[in-house]
C-alpha positions as a LaTeX table, in Angstrom:
\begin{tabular}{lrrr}
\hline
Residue & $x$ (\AA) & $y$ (\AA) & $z$ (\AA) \\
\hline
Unk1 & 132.83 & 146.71 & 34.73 \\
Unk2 & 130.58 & 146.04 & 31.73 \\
Unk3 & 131.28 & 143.72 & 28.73 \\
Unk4 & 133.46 & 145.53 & 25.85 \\
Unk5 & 129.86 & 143.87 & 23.28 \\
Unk6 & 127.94 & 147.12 & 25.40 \\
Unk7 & 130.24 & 149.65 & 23.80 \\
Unk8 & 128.48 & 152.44 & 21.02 \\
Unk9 & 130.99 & 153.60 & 18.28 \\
Unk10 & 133.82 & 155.68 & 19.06 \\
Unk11 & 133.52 & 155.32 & 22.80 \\
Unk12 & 136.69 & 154.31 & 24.79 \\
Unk13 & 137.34 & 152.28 & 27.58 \\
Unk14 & 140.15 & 150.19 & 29.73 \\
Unk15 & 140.06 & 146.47 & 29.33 \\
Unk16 & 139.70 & 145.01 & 32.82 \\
Unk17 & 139.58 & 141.55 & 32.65 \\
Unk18 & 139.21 & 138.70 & 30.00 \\
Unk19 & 136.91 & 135.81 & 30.92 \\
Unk20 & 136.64 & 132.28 & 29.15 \\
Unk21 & 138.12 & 128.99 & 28.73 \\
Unk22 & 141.92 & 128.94 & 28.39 \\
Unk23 & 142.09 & 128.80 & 24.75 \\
Unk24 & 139.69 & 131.24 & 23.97 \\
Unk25 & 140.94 & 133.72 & 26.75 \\
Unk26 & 144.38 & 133.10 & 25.67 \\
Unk27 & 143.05 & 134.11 & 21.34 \\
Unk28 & 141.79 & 137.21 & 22.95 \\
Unk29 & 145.17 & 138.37 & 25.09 \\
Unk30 & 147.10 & 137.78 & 21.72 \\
Unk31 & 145.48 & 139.54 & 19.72 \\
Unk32 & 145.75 & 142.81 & 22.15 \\
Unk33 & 142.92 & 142.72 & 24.33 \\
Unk34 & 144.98 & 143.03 & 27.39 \\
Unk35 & 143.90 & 144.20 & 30.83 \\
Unk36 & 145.12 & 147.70 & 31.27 \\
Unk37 & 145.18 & 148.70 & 27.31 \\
Unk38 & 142.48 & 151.11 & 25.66 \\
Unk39 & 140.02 & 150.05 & 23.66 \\
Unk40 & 137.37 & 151.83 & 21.24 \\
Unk41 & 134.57 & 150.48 & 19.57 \\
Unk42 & 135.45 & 151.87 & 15.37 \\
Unk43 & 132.54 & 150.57 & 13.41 \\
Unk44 & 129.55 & 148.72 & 15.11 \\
Unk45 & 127.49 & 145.77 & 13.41 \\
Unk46 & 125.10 & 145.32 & 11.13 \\
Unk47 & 122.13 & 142.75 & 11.65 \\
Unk48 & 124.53 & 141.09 & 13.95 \\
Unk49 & 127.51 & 140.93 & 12.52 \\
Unk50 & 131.13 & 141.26 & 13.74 \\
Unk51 & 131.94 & 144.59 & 15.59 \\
Unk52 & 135.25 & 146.25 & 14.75 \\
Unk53 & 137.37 & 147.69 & 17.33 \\
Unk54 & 141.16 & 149.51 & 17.76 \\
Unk55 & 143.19 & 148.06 & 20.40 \\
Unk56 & 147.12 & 148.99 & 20.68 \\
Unk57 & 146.76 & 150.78 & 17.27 \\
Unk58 & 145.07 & 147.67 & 15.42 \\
Unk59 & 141.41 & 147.15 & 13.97 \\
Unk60 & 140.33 & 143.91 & 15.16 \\
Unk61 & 136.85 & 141.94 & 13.98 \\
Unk62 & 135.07 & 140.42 & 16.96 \\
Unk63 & 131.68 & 138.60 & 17.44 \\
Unk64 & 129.14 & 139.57 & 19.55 \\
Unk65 & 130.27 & 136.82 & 21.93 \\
Unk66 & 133.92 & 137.02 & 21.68 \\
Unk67 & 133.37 & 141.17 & 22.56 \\
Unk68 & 131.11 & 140.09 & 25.74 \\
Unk69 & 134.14 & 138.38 & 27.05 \\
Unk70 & 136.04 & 141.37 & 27.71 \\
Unk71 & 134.95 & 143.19 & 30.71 \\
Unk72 & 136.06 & 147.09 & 30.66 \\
Unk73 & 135.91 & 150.30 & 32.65 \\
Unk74 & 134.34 & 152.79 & 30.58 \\
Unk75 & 135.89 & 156.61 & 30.08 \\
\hline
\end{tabular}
């Protein structure tokens, strides 16, 4: 497993597991990041800003440290 922040654009993987305190962890599962569903990385950052990624066929903004969070099998 490697955190979904490793991803480079337009590479897919399988979210695993999502680590954190409850209310963060929780923020994450509703917005999609579920184990078991695909994710892609759509647009990377720029001088370290959010990344943008597709998960269950919506574009979600995360932070660097929101993204490192998500652990994920890579395809």
């Amino acid at each position: 497993m490697t955190p979904l922040s490793t991803l480079n654009t337009h590479q897919t993987a399988i979210i695993e597991t999502v680590i954190g305190e409850n209310n963060h962890a929780m923020r994450l599962l509703a917005l999609g990041f579920t184990p078991g569903s695909e994710v892609s990385l759509f647009k990377g950052s720029v001088l370290g800003g959010p990344r943008v990624f597709t998960v269950q066929g919506s574009r979600i903004a995360l932070r660097e440290y929101d993204a490192a969070l998500i652990h994920v099998s890579v395809n």
